[in-house]
N, C-alpha and C positions, 0 to 999 in steps of 0.2 A: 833315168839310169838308177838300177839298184843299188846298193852297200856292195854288193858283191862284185857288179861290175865295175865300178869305180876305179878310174885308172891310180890312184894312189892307194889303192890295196896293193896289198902284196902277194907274192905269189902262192897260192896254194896246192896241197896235194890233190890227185884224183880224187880221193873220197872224201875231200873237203875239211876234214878233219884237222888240218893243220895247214901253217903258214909256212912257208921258207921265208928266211932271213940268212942273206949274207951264207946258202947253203945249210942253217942250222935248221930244224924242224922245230918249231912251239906249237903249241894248242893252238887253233882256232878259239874265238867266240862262239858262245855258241849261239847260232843260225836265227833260232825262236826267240831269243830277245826283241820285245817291240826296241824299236831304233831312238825313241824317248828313253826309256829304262838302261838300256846302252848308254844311250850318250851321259847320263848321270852316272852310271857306274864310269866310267871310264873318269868323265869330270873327278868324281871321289876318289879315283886312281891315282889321275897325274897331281890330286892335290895332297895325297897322304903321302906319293913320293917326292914329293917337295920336302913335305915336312920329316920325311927319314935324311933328306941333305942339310936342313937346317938345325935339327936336331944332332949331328953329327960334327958341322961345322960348331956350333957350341958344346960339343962334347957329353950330352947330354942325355943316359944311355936310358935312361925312364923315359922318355920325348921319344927316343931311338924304338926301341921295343913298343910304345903304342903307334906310333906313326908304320912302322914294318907288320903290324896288327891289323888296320888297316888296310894296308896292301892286300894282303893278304884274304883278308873278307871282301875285298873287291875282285879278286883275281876269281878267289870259288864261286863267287855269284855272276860270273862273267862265264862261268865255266870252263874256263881255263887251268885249273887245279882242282883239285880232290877228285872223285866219283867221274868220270868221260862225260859228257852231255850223251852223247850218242848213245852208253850202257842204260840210262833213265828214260823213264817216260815221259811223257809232257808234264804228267799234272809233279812229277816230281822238280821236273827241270823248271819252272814257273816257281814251286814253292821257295828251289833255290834261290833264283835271281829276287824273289819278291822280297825272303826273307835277308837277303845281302844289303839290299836297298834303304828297306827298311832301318836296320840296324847302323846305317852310313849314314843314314836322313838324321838317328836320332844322336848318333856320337857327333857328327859334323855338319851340321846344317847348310848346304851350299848358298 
């Protein structure tokens, strides 16, 4: 069974482009990420949004602002913000997630 058919996915638009949540529309991932590369970014996701709760919960707004930085670099490398996946090429959409990864590897070593 693929990523895609995976009954805990959620549901998506015709042109695949996007998820529904609870009726709201978000980005898709995008598609071309190897499922490796994925599964790190996403790890570096739910681990930078931890750390924008923990930094938050101690008040802590330099902790706040890099931890949200984070997210943030893991969202665009996911494809999910800045540039569409779909408007890029491969070799672009690749340099993205490569260079998101990269940069997550080197600020937060999982």
């Amino acid at each position: 069974m693929s990523r895609m058919d995976s009954p805990a996915q959620p549901e998506r638009t015709p042109d695949g482009r996007y998820i529904v949540v609870k009726g709201r529309k978000w980005r898709a991932t995008d598609p071309e990420i190897p499922e490796d590369v994925a599964a790190r970014l996403r790890r570096h996701l739910m681990a930078a949004r931890r750390a924008v709760a923990a930094s938050r919960r101690k008040d802590d707004t330099a902790a706040e602002k890099r931890a949200r930085s984070r997210v943030h670099t893991a969202k665009v490398a996911l494809g999910e913000r800045g540039t569409p996946w779909w408007e890029e090429s491969l070799t672009e959409r690749r340099r993205r997630w490569e260079d998101g990864v990269g940069e997550l590897d080197a600020d937060q070593p999982l």
